[in-house]
C-alpha positions as CSV (number, residue, x, y, z in Angstrom):
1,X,-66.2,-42.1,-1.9
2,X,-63.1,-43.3,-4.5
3,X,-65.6,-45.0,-6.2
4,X,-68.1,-42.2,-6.4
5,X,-65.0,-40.2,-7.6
6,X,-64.3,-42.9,-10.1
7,X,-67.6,-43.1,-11.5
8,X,-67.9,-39.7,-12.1
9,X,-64.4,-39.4,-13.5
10,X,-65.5,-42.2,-16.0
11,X,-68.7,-41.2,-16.9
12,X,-67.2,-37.1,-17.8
13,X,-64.3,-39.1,-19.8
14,X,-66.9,-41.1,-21.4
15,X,-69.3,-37.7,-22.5
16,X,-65.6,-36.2,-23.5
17,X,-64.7,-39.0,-25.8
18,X,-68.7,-39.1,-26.9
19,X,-68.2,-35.5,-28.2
20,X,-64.8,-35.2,-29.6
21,X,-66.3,-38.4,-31.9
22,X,-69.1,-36.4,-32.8
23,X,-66.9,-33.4,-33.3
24,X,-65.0,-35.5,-35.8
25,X,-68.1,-36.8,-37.6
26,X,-69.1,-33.3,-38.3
27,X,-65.7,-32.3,-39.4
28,X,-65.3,-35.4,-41.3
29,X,-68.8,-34.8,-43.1
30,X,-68.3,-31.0,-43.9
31,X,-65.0,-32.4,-45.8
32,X,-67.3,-34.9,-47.4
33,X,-68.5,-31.6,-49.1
34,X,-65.1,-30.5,-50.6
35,X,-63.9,-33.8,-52.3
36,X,-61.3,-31.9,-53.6
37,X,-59.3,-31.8,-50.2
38,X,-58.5,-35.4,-50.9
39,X,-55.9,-36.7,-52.8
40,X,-56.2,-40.1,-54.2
41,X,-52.5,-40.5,-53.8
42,X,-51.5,-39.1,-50.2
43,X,-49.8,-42.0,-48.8
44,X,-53.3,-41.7,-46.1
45,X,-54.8,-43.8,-48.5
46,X,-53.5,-46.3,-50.5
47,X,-55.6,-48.1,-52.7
48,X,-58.3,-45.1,-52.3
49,X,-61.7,-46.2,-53.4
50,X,-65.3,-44.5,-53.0
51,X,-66.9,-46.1,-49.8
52,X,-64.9,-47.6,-46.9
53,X,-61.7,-46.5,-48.3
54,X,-63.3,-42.9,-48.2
55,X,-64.2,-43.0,-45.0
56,X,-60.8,-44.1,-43.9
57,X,-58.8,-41.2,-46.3
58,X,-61.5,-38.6,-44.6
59,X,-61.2,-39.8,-41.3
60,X,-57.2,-39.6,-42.1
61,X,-57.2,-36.2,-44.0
62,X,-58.5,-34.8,-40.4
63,X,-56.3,-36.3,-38.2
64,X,-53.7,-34.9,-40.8
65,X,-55.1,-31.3,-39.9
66,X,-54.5,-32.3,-36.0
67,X,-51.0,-33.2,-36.0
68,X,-47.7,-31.0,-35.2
69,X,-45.3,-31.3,-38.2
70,X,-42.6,-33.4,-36.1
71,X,-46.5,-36.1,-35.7
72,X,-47.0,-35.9,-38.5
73,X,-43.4,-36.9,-40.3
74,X,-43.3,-39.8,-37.7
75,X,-46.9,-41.0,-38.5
76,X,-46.2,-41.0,-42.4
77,X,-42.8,-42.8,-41.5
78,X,-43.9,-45.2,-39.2
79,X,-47.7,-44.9,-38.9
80,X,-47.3,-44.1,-35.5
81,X,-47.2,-40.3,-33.9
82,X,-46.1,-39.7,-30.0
83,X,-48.4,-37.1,-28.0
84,X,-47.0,-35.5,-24.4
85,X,-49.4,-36.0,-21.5
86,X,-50.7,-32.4,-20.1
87,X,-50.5,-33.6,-16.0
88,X,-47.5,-35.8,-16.2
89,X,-45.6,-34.7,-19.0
90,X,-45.2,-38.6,-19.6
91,X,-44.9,-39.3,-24.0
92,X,-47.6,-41.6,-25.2
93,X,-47.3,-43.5,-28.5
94,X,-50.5,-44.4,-30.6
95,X,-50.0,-46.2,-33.6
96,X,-52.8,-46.3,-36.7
97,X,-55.4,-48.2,-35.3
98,X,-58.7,-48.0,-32.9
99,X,-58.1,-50.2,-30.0
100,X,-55.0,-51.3,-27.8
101,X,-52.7,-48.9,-29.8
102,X,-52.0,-46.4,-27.5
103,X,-48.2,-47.1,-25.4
104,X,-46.5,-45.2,-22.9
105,X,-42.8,-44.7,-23.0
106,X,-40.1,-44.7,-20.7
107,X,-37.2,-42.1,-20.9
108,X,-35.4,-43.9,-23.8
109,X,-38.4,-44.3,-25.9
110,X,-39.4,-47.9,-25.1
111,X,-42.9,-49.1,-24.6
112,X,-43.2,-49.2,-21.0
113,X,-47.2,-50.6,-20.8
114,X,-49.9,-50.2,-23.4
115,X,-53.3,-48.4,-22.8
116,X,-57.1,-48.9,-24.3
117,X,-59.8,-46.4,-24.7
118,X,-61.6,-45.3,-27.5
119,X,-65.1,-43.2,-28.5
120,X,-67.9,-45.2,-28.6
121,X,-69.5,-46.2,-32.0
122,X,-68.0,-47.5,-35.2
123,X,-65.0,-44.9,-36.1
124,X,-62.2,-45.0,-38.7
125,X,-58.8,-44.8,-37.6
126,X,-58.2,-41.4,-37.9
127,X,-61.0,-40.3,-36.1
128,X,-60.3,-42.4,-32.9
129,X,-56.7,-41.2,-33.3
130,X,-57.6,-37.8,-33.1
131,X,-59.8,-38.7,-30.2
132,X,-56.7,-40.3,-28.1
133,X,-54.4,-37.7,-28.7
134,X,-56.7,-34.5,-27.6
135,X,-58.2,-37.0,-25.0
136,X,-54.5,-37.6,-24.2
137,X,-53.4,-33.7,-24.4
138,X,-56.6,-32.7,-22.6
139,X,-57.4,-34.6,-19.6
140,X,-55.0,-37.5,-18.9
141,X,-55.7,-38.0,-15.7
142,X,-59.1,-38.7,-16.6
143,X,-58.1,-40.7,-19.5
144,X,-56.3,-43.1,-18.0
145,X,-58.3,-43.6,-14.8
146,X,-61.0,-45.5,-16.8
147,X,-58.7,-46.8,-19.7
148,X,-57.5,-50.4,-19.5
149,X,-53.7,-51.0,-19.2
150,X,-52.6,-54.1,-21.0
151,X,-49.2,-56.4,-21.4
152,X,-46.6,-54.5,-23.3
153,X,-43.5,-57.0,-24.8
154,X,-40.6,-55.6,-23.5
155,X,-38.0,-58.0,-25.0
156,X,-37.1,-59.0,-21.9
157,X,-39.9,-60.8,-20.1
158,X,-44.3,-59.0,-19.9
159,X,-45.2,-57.6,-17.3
160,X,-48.5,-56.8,-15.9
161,X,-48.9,-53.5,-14.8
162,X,-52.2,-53.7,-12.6
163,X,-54.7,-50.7,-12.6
């Protein structure tokens, strides 16, 4: 029956993150309409060029849209924002990237084990970040039943943190 349970749990996670990729498609194509929206110079986008680096500053601009001011200020900073579960309350780091950049972190702010799950098909960065954090914000539970947990350097010694 738990794996029943499971099985569902992944396949709805699975459909979730599905649409919220195709939600930012759509959103990152209607701002394909209104080139003006990007600036060549936000710090998004350095080196800004027509093609992949278009993609990446679109995918970026609507993430932008998505985050609190306090994310936002930390992701320009440090290229990394920090999301609050909605079951646990637990803060979740994800740093720019689209795999193995999400961490959980302990009361003082330290990486206490690092989490993997992404929308399927071949995203930019800011559209699987935007996935993660409303996947995070959303349904965490779900999230992290069928996301992989992965060794975290603590400084101190790794530890495996089985699922």
């Amino acid at each position: 029956m738990l794996r029943q349970l499971l099985r569902n749990a992944k396949e709805r996670l699975r459909l979730f993150l599905s649409e919220c990729g195709r939600r930012a498609r759509v959103l990152r194509v209607s701002l394909r309409r209104q080139p003006d929206r990007i600036d060549p110079s936000s710090r998004f986008a350095p080196g800004f060029r027509y093609g992949y680096w278009e993609g990446e500053a679109r995918g970026l601009e609507l993430l932008k849209e998505w985050l609190s001011p306090e994310q936002f200020a930390q992701y320009d900073a440090n290229s990394y924002f920090e999301v609050t579960g909605c079951h646990s309350g637990k803060r979740y780091r994800i740093s720019h990237g689209t795999s193995m950049n999400i961490h959980e972190l302990d009361g003082a702010g330290r990486p206490r084990v690092g989490w993997c799950f992404a929308p399927k098909g071949h995203l930019v960065a800011g559209d699987v970040m935007l996935a993660q954090k409303i996947a995070l914000e959303t349904d965490e539970r779900g999230v992290l039943a069928v996301a992989n947990k992965f060794f975290v350097q603590t400084g101190r010694r790794n530890t495996l943190l089985h699922h």
